[in-house]
C-alpha positions, 0 to 999 in steps of 0.5 A: 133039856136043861135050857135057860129058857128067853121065852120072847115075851120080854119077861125073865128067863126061866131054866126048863126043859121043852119037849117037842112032838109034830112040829109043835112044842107038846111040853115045858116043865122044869122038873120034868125030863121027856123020853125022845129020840134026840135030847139036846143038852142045852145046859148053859145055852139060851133056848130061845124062840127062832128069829122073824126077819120082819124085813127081807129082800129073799124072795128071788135068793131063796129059790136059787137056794133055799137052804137060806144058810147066811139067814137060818145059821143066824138063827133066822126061823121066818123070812118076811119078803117083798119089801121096799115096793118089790117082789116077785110076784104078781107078773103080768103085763110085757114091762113086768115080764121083761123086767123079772126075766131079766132080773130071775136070769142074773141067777140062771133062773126061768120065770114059771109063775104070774100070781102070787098064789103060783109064786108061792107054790113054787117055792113050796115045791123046791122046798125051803129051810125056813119059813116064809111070809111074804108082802106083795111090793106095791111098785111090782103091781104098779109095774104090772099095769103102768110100768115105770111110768110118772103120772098119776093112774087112770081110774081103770088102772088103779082099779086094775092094780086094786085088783091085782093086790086083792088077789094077792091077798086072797093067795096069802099075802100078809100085807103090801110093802112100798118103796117110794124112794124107788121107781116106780114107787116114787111116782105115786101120790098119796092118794093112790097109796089111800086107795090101795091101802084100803084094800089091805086094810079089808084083810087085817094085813100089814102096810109097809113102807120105805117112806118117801124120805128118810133124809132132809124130808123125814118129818114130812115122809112119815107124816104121809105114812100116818095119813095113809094109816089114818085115811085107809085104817091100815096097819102101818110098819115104819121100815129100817127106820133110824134117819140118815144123812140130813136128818140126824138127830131126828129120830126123837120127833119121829118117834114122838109122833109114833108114840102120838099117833098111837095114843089117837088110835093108829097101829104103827111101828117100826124096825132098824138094823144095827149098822151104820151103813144101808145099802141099795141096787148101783142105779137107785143113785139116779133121779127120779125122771132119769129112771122112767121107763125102765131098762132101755130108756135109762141105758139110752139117757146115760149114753147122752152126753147132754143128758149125762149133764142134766142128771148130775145136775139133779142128783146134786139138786135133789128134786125128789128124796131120794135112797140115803146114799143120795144124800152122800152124793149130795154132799160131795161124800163118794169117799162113803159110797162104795161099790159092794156087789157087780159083774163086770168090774170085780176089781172094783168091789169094795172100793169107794166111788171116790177111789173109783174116780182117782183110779180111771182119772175121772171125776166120780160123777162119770166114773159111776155113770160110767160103771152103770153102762158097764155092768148093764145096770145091775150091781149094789152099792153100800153106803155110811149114811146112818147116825149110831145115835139115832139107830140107839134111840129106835133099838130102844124105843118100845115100838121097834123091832129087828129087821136085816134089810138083807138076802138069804144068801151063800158063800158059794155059787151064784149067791156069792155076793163079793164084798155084799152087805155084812147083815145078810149074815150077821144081823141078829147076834150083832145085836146081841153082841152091840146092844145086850153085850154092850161090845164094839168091834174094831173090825166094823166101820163106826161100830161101837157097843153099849148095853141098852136093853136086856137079852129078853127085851132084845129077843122079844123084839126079833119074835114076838113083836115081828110075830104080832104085826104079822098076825102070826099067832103060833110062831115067835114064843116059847109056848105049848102048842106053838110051832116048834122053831127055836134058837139055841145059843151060847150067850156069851159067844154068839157074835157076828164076824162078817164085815163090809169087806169080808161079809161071806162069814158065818156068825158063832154061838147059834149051836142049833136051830129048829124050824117046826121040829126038825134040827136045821141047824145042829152043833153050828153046821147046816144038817141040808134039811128043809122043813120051812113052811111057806105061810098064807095070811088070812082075813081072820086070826086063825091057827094052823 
C-alpha cells in the first residue's frame, strides 16, 4: 500500500495501492485500502512491474540453482535464455551430446533431456525462482545436424535443422537466437538463416541475432539482419547492440536504418547494457577455421606449433569479424582484456593478458594460447571495447531496451564465478543509478552518469517493451488481471555495488520482489521461494 506507482507503460507515476489474489494483480485503487494476510507498506518506495531480462545466458545456471539470486535480488522477475546462437536444447546427434555432457559437467550436472519440450520440463520439475522464457539458439541446432562444421548444409540437413526448430517452437520456444560471430553460427550464410527464419516467422516468434559484426563491418552486419527481416518476415531483435571497437560512433547510422527500416514496415529493435566492457567464453578470441570441428580439433591445433604460427596470423588479419575483444587483439590492446573466469590458473583471474605475458615472460599471443591448453578450453574473458557515447545514443533511442548479456548466478557453490562479469548482478539499478540518477562511480572502469531519460521511461524499457516483443501480454505492467510480478524499490538508494574485480555483490534499494504473487524477495533478502513459471510461446496472442 501506498506505493508510488511506475506502472511501465512509459506514462507518469501514480501513488495507490495494488491488491493481489491467485497470483494476479485482482485491484488498484488510490483511496482504497485491501483486507490481506501480508501488507507491504511501500510508502516512499517505487512500485514497479518485475523486470524482463530480454538478454539471458541462464539456461544451464539456473538449473545448478534455480534460486536466481544475482538476477531476482535485482529485481529480475523473467529471464529470456538462449541467446547468441546457444542453448540448452534441442540435443541430439554425438557432436552435440558430447559437447553439452561436457559443458553440463563443469556444474556436476547429467544431461536428461534431448527436446526442448523435455528441457523445459526439467526445469519446471526442480523449480525455479523466476520466470523463464526461452529462445532456441540457432548454432545449437546447427550442432545437432552438422556439427562445427564450415560449409553451407545440404538440402537434407537444412530440412532436418527446419525440423528440429520447428519442433522447438512447437515445445514453447519464443523464438531462434543467433550468434554469427560464434562457432558454428559464424559459418551460415544468409540464405540458410532466410530458410530458418521463415519458420519462426510461421510462429509469430522472435529473431534474435548477435550480428555478424559489431565492429569494422557493423553497417554490413545489421544490413544482413534487415534482409533476413525482410526475406523471411521475422521479427527481429538487435542484440546488446551499441558498436564496439572499429565502429565507434556508428550507432547513429545504425540506428538511422532501424528507424528507416521500421517506417517501410520491418518489426526491429534493439537492447544494450551499460557497461563499458562485454565479456566472452576464453576461446571466442580464436579464428573462424581455428575453431571447426569442436573440442578436439582445436586442442589439436594449439598444440602445433606451426599452426600456433597461423592462427596469430589470422587473429591480428581478422578475416572473419570476430566477438568485440577481437578487435582489442587486433590492435595490440591485451592491456584491455583480462582473464575473468577459469579453473586451473585462479591466480590469474582479473589480471590483464598483457599482465599475464610479462608475469610468464611471453608474448601475450603464447601466453593466451597457452592458458587455453591449460584450462582445457573453458573460462571468460572480459574485455573494454564498448564506447559510452554510443551506449547513451541506443539507452535513448525509443527502440531499445535493457538486456544484462549475463547468468543467473550465486555467490557460492559451483556459481561462484571469480572476477565474473559485474552485470550479472547489477545490471538494472545500474541503469537507474547512471542514466535516471545521472550518478558515476568511481569504483567502475570508465563509468560516468548523466540523466538522459525518466524513471518511467527506464522502467518501461526493462517491462514492457522486453514484454511486447516476446508476446507476453500479462507480464511487464502494473495492470488488473496481470500476473502479479513486482519490484519494489527505494529511488534513491537502489544502486549496483559490484565491479570487474569484486562482481559477487548484491545491489541496494530493491526491498522486495514478487513473481506471480509470492514474495521472493523481502526487505532485501531472498525468502528461498520458487513460484517461477517457466512460459511457452504460442502461434496466437493468448492469455494464460
Amino acid at each position: 500500500m501506498n506505493g508510488i506507482i511506475v506502472d511501465g507503460s512509459g506514462n507518469p507515476w501514480f501513488k495507490a495501492n495494488i491488491a493481489i489474489e491467485d497470483g494476479r494483480i485482482s485491484a488498484i485503487s488510490r483511496h482504497e485500502y485491501f483486507n490481506a494476510e501480508r501488507v507491504i507498506d511501500a510508502s516512499g518506495l517505487i512500485v514497479a512491474p518485475g523486470f524482463i531480462d530480454i538478454h539471458s545466458h541462464s539456461d544451464v545456471t539456473l538449473l545448478v540453482d534455480p534460486l536466481a539470486e544475482s538476477k531476482v535480488m535485482q529485481g529480475v522477475t523473467l529471464e529470456v535464455v538462449g541467446n547468441c546462437g546457444s542453448s540448452a536444447a534441442p540435443v541430439v546427434g554425438d557432436f552435440a551430446v558430447k559437447r553439452m555432457r561436457r559443458r553440463l559437467a563443469e556444474y556436476n550436472l547429467n544431461l536428461e533431456w534431448s527436446s526442448v519440450g523435455e528441457y523445459l520440463s526439467f526445469m519446471e520439475r526442480r523449480g525455479v525462482s523466476v520466470n523463464v522464457a526461452m529462445l532456441v539458439g540457432h548454432g545449437q541446432i546447427r550442432s545437432c545436424v552438422m556439427g562445427f562444421e564450415a560449409r553451407e548444409p545440404t538440402l537434407s540437413e537444412l530440412e532436418e535443422m527446419k525440423l528440429l526448430l520447428r519442433d522447438s517452437l512447437e515445445d514453447g520456444a519464443f523464438g531462434m537466437s543467433s550468434g554469427l560471430v560464434y562457432a558454428p553460427g559464424r559459418f551460415a550464410k544468409t540464405d540458410e538463416l532466410v530458410e530458418l527464419c521463415r519458420v519462426v516467422a510461421e510462429y509469430n516468434g522472435l529473431y534474435a541475432t548477435h550480428i555478424r559484426g559489431e565492429r569494422e563491418t557493423i553497417i554490413e552486419a545489421v544490413s544482413e539482419a534487415l534482409y533476413i527481416a525482410e526475406k523471411s518476415g521475422v521479427r527481429l531483435q538487435l542484440s546488446h547492440h551499441p558498436p564496439k571497437i572499429g565502429a565507434y560512433g556508428k550507432s547513429v547510422e545504425t540506428l538511422k536504418m532501424i528507424e528507416d527500416a521500421r517506417g517501410k514496415g520491418l518489426d526491429v529493435a534493439c537492447d544494450f547494457h551499460p557497461y563499458t566492457a562485454g565479456s566472452t567464453s576464453l576461446s571466442a578470441l580464436l579464428p573462424a577455421w581455428a575453431q571447426e570441428g569442436g573440442f578436439e580439433k582445436i586442442i589439436e591445433r594449439l598444440k602445433d606449433p606451426v599452426t600456433r604460427v597461423k592462427i596469430r596470423e589470422d587473429m591480428i588479419r581478422e578475416p572473419i569479424p570476430g566477438p568485440g575483444p577481437c578487435g582489442l587483439v587486433k590492435r595490440g590492446l591485451w592491456n584491455m582484456i583480462f582473464l575473468s573466469e577459469c579453473n586451473v590458473n585462479k591466480d590469474l583471474i582479473g589480471k590483464s593478458f598483457d599482465e599475464i605475458a610479462r608475469l610468464r615472460g611471453k608474448d601475450p599471443f603464447e601466453a593466451y594460447f597457452d592458458i587455453l591448453l591449460e584450462e582445457n578450453l573453458s573460462g571468460s574473458i572480459i574485455g573494454f571495447y564498448y564506447d559510452e557515447n554510443d551506449i547513451r545514443n541506443v539507452a535513448v533511442s525509443p527502440y531499445s531496451m535493457v538486456g544484462s548479456d549475463g547468468y543467473a548466478l550465486a555467490p557460492r557453490g559451483v556459481l561462484v564465478r571469480e572476477g565474473g562479469h559485474p552485470r550479472s548482478y547489477s545490471t538494472f539499478p545500474m541503469v537507474i543509478r547512471k542514466y535516471v540518477r545521472g550518478e558515476s562511480r568511481s569504483e567502475l572502469l570508465y563509468d560516468r552518469g548523466d540523466k538522459i531519460m525518466s524513471l518511467e521511461t527506464a522502467i518501461m524499457k526493462m517491462t514492457s517493451l522486453p514484454a511486447s516483443r516476446l508476446n507476453i501480454h500479462d507480464r511487464g505492467l502494473i495492470r488488473v488481471g496481470f500476473q502479479a510480478d513486482i519490484c519494489i524499490f527505494d529511488y534513491n538508494r537502489i544502486s549496483d555495488l559490484s565491479t570487474y574485480y569484486n562482481p559477487q555483490v548484491f545491489p541496494v534499494g530493491v526491498e522486495y520482489v514478487i513473481v506471480n504473487g509470492v514474495i521472493v524477495v523481502d526487505r532485501g533478502r531472498h525468502t528461498g521461494a520458487k513460484p517461477g513459471k517457466v512460459l511457452r510461446h504460442r502461434k496466437l496472442f493468448y492469455k494464460d
